[in-house]
N, C-alpha and C positions, 0 to 999 in steps of 0.2 A: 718265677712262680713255681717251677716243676723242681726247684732244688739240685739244677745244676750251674751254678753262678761261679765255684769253685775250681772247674773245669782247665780254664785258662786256654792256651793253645793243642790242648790236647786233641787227637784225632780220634774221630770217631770208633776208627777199626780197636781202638785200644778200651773203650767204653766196655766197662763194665756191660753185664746186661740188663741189672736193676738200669743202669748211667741211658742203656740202647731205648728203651721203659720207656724212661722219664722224656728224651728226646721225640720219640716219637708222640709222644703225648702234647707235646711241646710245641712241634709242626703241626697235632692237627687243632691247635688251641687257634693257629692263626685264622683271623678274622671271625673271632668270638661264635662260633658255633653250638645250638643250641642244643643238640644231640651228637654221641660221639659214639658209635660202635666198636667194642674192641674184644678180638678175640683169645681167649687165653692169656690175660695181661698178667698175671702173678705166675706163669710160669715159667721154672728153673732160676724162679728169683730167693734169694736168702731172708731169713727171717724179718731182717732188720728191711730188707727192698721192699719185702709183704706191707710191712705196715707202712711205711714211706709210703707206698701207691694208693694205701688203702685208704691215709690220712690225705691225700692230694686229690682224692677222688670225692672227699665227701666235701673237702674244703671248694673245689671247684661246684661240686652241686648245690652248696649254702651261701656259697659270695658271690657267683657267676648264673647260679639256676640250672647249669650244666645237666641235661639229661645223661645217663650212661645203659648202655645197653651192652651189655657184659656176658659172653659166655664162657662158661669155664666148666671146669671138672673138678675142682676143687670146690667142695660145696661147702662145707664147714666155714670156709672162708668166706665165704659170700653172705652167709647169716651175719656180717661182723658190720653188713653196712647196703645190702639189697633193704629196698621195699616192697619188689613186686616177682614174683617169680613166673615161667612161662618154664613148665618140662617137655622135651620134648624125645620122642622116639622114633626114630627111621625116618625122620623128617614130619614128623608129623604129632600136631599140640596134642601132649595127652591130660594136662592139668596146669591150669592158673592159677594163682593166691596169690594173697595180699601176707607178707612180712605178720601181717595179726594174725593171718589162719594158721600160719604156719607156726608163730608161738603158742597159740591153742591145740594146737597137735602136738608140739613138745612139750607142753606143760605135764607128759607124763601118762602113764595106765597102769593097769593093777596087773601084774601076773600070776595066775593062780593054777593050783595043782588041787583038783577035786577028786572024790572019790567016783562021781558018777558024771561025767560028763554029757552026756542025755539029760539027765535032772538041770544041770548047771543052765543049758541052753533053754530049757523052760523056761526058767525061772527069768533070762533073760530078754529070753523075748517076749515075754508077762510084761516087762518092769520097762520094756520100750530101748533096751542100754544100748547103746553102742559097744561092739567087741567082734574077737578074731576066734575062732579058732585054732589053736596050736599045732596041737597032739592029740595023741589019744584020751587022756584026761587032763589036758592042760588052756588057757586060755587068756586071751589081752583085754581085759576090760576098760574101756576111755570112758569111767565115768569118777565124778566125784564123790565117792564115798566113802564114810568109815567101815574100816574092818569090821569092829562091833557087831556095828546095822545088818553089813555083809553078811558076816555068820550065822548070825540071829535068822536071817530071812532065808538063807540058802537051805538053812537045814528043815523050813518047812517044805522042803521040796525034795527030803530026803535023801542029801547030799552031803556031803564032808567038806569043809576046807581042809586040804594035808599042808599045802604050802602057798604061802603069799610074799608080793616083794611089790614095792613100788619101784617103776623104772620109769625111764624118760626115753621119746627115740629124738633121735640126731637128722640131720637131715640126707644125708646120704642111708639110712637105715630107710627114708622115706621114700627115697627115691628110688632104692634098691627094691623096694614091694608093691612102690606104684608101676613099676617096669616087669611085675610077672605077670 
């Protein structure tokens, strides 16, 4: 099941550590458990181990119903097959989501360079938007809008757009700002 069948008499000490991985996952499969904690499992493992793990984790959670509860530091990697996230700091929960809030947070924001950043934040908090703060005239807008509209309405509030960029954050960018 865990894709080492190939193995033969080989000794463990000589296992790979993707091979070390798979074993251990192997021993705690015995007597069909419904949840499996595992700390740091894709580390110092090679590209090809990543996905191996990544693909034996999801296949155990869809044929077996295998809960997984997965900490890691590799976060990127975890978007690739997490549904539920739990972050935590000094031991302590500092934010929950669900796999969908977390695509609705990377689905992107607007980054803008205005002339008046006082007018920008009016207009903002007028119009109810969610956004960050930057700079000194700079700022993260999480909302869906066009440029257009944007500029049309900003400038009733006697403002500039100088510069705009659609960006997206990643999840270690999340985590890195939910942590200041």
């Amino acid at each position: 099941m865990v894709g080492l069948e190939g193995t033969g008499t080989k000794k463990v000490k000589k296992f790979s550590l993707g091979m070390k991985q798979k074993l251990a996952i192997a021993m705690m499969l015995v007597g069909n458990p419904e949840l499996l904690i595992l700390d740091e499992p894709i580390n110092g493992l090679d590209p090809k181990g990543i996905i191996d793990l990544r693909n034996l984790i999801l296949k155990l959670n869809k044929e077996y119903g295998t809960t997984f509860f997965i900490s890691s530091h590799i976060l990127e990697e975890m978007t690739k097959f997490c549904t539920d996230y739990i972050f935590i700091n000094d031991g302590l929960i500092v934010k929950t989501m669900t796999n969908e809030e977390l695509q609705n947070l990377s689905q992107g924001f607007l980054n803008v360079e205005v002339s008046n950043i006082n007018s920008l934040e009016d207009f903002l908090l007028k119009n109810n938007w969610n956004y960050i703060i930057t700079g000194d005239n700079s700022a993260r807008i999480y909302e869906d809008v066009t440029i257009t509209d944007f500029v049309m309405q900003l400038n009733e509030f006697d403002c500039k757009l100088l510069r705009c960029s659609n960006e997206k954050i990643n999840l270690e960018e999340f985590y890195l700002n939910l942590m200041e």
